[in-house]
Backbone as XML, in Angstrom:
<?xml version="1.0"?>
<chain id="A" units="angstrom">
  <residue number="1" name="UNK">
    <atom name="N" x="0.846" y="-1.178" z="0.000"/>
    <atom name="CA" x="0.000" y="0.000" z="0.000"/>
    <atom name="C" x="0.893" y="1.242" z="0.000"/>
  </residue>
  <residue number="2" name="UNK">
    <atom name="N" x="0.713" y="2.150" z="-0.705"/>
    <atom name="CA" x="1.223" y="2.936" z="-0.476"/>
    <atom name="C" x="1.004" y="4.119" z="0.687"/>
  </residue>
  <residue number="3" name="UNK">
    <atom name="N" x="1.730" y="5.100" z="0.584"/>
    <atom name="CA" x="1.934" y="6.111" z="1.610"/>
    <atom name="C" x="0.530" y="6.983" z="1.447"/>
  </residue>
  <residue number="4" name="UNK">
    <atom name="N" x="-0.016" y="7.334" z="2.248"/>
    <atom name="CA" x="-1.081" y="8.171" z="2.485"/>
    <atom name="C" x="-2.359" y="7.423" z="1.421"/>
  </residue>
  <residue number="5" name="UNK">
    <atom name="N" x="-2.491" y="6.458" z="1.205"/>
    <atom name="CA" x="-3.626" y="5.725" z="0.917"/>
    <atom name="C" x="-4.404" y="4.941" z="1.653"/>
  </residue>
  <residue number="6" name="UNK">
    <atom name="N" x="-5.628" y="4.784" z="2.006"/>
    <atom name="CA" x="-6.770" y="4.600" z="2.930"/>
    <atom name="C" x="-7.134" y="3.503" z="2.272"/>
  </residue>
  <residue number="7" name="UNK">
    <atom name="N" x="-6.847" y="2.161" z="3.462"/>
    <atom name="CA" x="-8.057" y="0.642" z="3.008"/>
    <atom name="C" x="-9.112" y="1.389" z="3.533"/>
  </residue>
  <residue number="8" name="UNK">
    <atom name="N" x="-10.247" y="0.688" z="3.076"/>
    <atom name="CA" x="-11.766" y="0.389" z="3.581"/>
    <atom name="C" x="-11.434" y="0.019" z="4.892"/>
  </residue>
  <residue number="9" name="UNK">
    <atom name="N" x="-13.281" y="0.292" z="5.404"/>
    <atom name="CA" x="-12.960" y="0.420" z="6.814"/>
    <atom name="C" x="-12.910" y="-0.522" z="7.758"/>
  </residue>
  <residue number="10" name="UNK">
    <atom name="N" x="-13.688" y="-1.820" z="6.580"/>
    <atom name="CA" x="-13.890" y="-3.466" z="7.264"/>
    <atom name="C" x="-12.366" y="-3.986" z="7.289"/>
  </residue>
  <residue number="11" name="UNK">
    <atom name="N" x="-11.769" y="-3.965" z="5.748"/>
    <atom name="CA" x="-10.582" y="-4.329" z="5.991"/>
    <atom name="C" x="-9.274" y="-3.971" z="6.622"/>
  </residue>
  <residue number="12" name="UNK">
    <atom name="N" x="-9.518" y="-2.579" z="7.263"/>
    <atom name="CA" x="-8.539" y="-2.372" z="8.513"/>
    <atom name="C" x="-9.216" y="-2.570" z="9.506"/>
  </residue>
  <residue number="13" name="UNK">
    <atom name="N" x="-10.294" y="-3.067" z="10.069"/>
    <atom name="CA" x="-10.847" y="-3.787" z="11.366"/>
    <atom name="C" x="-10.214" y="-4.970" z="11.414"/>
  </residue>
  <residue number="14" name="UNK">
    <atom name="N" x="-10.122" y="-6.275" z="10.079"/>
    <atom name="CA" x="-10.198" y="-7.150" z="10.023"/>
    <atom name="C" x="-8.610" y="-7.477" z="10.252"/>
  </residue>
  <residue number="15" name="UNK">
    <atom name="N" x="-7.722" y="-6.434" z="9.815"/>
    <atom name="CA" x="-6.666" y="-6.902" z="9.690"/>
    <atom name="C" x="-6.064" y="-6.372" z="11.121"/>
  </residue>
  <residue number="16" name="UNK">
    <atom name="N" x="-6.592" y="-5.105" z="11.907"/>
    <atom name="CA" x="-6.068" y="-4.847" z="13.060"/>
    <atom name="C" x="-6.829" y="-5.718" z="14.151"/>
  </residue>
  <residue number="17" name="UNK">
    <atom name="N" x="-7.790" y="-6.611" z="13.826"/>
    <atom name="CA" x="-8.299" y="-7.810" z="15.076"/>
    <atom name="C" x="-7.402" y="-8.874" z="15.174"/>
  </residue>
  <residue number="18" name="UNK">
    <atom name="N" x="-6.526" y="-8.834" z="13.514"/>
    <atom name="CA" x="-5.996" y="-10.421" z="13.069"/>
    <atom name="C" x="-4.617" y="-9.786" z="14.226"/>
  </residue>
  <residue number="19" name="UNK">
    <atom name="N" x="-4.345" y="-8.544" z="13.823"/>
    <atom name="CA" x="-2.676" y="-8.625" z="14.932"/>
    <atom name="C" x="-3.080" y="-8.636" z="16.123"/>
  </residue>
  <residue number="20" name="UNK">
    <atom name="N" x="-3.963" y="-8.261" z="16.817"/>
    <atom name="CA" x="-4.089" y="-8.058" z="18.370"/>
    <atom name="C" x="-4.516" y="-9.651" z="18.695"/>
  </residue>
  <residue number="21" name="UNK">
    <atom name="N" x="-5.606" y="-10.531" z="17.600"/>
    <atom name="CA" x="-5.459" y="-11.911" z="18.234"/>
    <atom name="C" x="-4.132" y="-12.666" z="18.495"/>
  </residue>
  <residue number="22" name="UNK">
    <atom name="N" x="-2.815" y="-12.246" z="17.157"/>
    <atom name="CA" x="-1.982" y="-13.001" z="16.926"/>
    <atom name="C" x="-0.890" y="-12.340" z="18.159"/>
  </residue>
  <residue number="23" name="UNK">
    <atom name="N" x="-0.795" y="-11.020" z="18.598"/>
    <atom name="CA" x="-0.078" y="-10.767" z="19.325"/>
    <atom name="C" x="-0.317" y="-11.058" z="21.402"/>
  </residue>
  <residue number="24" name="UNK">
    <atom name="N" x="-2.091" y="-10.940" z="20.821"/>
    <atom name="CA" x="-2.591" y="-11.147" z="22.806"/>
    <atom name="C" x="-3.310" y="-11.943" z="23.059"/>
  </residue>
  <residue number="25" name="UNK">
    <atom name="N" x="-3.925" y="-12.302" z="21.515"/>
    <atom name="CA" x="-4.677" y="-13.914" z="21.832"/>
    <atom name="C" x="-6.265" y="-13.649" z="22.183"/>
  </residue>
  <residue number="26" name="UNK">
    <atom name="N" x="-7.215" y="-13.859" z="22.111"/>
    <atom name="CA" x="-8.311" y="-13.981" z="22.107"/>
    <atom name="C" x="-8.941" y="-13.059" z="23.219"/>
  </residue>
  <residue number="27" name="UNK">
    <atom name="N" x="-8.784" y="-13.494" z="24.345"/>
    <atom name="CA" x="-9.311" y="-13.009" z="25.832"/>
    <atom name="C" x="-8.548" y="-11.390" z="26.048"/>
  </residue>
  <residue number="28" name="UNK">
    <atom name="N" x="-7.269" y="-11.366" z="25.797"/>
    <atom name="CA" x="-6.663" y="-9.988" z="26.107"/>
    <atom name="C" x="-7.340" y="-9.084" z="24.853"/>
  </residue>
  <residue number="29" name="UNK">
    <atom name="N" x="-7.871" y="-9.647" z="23.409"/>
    <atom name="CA" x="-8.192" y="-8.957" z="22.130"/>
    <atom name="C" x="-9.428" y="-8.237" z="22.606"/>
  </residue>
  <residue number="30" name="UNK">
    <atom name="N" x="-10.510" y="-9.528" z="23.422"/>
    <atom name="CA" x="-11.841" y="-8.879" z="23.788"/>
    <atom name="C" x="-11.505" y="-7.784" z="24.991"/>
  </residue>
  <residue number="31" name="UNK">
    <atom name="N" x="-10.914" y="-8.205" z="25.245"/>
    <atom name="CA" x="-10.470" y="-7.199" z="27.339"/>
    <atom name="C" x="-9.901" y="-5.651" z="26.402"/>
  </residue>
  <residue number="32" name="UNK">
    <atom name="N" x="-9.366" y="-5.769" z="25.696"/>
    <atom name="CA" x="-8.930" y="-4.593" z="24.483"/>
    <atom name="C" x="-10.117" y="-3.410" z="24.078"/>
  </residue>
  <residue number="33" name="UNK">
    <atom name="N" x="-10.939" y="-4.622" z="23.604"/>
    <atom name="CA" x="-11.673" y="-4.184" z="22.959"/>
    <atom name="C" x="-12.637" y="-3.648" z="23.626"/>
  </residue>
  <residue number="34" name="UNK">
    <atom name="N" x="-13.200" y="-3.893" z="24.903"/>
    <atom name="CA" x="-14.055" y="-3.760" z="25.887"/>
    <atom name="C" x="-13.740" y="-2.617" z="26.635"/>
  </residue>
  <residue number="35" name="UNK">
    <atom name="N" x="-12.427" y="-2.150" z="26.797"/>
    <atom name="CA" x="-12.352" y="-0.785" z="27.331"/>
    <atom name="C" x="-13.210" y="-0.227" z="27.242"/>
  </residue>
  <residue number="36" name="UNK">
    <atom name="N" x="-13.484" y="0.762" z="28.381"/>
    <atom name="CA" x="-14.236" y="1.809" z="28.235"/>
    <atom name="C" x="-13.387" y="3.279" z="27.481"/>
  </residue>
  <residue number="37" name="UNK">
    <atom name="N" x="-13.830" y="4.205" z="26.971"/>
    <atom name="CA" x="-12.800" y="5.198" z="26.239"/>
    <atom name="C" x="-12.529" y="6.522" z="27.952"/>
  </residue>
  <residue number="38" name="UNK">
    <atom name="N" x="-11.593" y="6.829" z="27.873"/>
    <atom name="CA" x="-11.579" y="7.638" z="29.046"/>
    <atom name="C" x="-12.997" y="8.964" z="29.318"/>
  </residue>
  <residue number="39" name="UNK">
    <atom name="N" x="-12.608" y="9.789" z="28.399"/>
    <atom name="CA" x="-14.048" y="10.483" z="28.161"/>
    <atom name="C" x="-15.176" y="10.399" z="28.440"/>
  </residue>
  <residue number="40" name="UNK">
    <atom name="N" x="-15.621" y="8.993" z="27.873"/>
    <atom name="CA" x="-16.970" y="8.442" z="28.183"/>
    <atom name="C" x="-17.213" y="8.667" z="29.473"/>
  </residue>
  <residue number="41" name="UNK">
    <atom name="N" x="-16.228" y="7.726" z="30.436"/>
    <atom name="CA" x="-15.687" y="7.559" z="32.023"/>
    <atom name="C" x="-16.396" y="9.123" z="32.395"/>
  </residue>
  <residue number="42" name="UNK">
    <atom name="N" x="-15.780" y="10.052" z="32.040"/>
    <atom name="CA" x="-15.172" y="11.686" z="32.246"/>
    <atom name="C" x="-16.823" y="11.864" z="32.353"/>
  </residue>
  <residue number="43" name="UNK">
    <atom name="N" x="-17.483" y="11.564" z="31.324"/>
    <atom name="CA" x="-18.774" y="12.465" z="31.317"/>
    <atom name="C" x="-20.121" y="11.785" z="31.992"/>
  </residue>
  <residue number="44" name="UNK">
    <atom name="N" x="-19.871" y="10.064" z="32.388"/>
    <atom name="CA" x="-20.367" y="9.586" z="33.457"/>
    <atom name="C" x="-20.105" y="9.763" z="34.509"/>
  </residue>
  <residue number="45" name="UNK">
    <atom name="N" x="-19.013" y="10.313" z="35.432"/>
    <atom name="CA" x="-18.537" y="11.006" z="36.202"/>
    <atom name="C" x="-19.194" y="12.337" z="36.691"/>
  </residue>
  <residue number="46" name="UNK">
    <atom name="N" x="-18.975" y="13.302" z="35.817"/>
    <atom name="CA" x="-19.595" y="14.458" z="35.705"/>
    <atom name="C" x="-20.974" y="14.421" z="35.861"/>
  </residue>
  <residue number="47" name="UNK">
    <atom name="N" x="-21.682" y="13.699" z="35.190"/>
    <atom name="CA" x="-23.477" y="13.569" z="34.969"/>
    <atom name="C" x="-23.686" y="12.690" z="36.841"/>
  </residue>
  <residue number="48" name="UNK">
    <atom name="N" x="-23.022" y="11.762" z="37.775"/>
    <atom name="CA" x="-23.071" y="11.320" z="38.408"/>
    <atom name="C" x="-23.263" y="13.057" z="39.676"/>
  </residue>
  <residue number="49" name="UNK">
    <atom name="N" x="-21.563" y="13.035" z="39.563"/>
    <atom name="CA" x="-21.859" y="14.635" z="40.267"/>
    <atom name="C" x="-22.788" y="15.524" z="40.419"/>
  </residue>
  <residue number="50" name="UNK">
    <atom name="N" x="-23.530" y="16.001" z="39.282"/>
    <atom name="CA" x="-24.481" y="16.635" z="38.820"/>
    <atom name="C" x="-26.006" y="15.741" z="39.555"/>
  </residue>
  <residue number="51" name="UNK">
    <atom name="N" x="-26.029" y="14.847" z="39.475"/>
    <atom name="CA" x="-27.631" y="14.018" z="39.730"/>
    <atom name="C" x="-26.920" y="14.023" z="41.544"/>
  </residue>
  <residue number="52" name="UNK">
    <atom name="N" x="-26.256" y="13.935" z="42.310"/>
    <atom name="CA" x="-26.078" y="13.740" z="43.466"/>
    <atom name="C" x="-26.126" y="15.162" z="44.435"/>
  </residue>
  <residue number="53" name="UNK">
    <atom name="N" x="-25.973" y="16.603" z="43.192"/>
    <atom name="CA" x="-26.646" y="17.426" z="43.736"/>
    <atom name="C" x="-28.208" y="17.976" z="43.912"/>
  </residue>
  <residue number="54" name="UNK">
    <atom name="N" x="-28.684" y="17.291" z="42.662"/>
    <atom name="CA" x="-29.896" y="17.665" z="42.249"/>
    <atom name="C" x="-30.967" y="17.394" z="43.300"/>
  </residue>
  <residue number="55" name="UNK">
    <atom name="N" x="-31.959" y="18.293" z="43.669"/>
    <atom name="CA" x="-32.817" y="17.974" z="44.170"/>
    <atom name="C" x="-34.266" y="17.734" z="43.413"/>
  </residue>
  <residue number="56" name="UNK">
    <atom name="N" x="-34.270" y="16.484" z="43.751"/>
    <atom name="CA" x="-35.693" y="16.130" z="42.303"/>
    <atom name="C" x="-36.587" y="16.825" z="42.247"/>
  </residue>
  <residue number="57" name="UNK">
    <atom name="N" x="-37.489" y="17.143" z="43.172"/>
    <atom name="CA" x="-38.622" y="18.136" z="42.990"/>
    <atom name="C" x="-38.308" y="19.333" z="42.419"/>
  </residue>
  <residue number="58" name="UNK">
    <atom name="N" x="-38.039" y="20.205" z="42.895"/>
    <atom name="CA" x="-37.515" y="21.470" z="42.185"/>
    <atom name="C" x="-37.000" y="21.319" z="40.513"/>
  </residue>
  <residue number="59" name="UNK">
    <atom name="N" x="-36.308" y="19.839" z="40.271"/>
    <atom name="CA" x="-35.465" y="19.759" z="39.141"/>
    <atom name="C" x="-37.044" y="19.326" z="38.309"/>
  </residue>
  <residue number="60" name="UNK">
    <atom name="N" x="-37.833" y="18.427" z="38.579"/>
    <atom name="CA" x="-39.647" y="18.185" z="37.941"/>
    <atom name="C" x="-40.146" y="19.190" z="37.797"/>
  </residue>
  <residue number="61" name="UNK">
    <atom name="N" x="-40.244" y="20.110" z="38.413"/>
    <atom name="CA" x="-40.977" y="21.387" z="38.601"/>
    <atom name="C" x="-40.451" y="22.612" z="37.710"/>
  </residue>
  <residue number="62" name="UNK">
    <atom name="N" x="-39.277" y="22.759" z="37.784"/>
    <atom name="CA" x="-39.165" y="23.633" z="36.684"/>
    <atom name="C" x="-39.191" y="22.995" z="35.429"/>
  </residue>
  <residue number="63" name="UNK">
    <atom name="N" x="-38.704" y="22.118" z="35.127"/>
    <atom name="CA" x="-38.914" y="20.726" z="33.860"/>
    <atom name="C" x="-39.991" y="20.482" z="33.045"/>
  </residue>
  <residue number="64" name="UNK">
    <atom name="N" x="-41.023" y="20.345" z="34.043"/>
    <atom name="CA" x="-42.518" y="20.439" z="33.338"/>
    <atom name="C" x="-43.333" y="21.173" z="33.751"/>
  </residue>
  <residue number="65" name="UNK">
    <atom name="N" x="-43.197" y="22.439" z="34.148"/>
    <atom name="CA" x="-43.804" y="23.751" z="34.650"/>
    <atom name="C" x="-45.008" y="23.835" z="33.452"/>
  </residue>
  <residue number="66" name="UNK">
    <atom name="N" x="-44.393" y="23.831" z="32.379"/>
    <atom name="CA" x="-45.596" y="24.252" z="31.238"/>
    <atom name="C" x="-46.564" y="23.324" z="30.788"/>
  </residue>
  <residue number="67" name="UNK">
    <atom name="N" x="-46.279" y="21.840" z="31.442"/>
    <atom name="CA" x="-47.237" y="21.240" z="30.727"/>
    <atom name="C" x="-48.430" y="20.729" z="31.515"/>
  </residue>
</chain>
């Protein structure tokens, strides 16, 4: 392949599953793959913070005031 040319997107899945099986083997490929992304973490975190201040009534009440 050359330099700055793009496979399709199945066949760089297929071929970056084939090295991580051949290099970590099956169980470490899925444990890989299963990460959570940090971010995600970051903004379940944050939304956790946020609901542990909230006081529900007040948060219903202005929420559906209009309907």
């Amino acid at each position: 392949m050359k330099q700055g040319q793009f496979i399709n997107e199945d066949r760089l899945f297929e071929q970056a599953i084939g090295v991580l099986m051949e290099k970590l083997g099956p169980v470490e490929t899925n444990r890989f793959l299963s990460l959570p992304s940090k971010e995600k973490m970051e903004s379940v975190r944050r939304h956790w913070e946020w609901q542990s201040t909230l006081d529900k009534d007040s948060f219903f009440n202005e929420t559906f005031r209009n309907q």
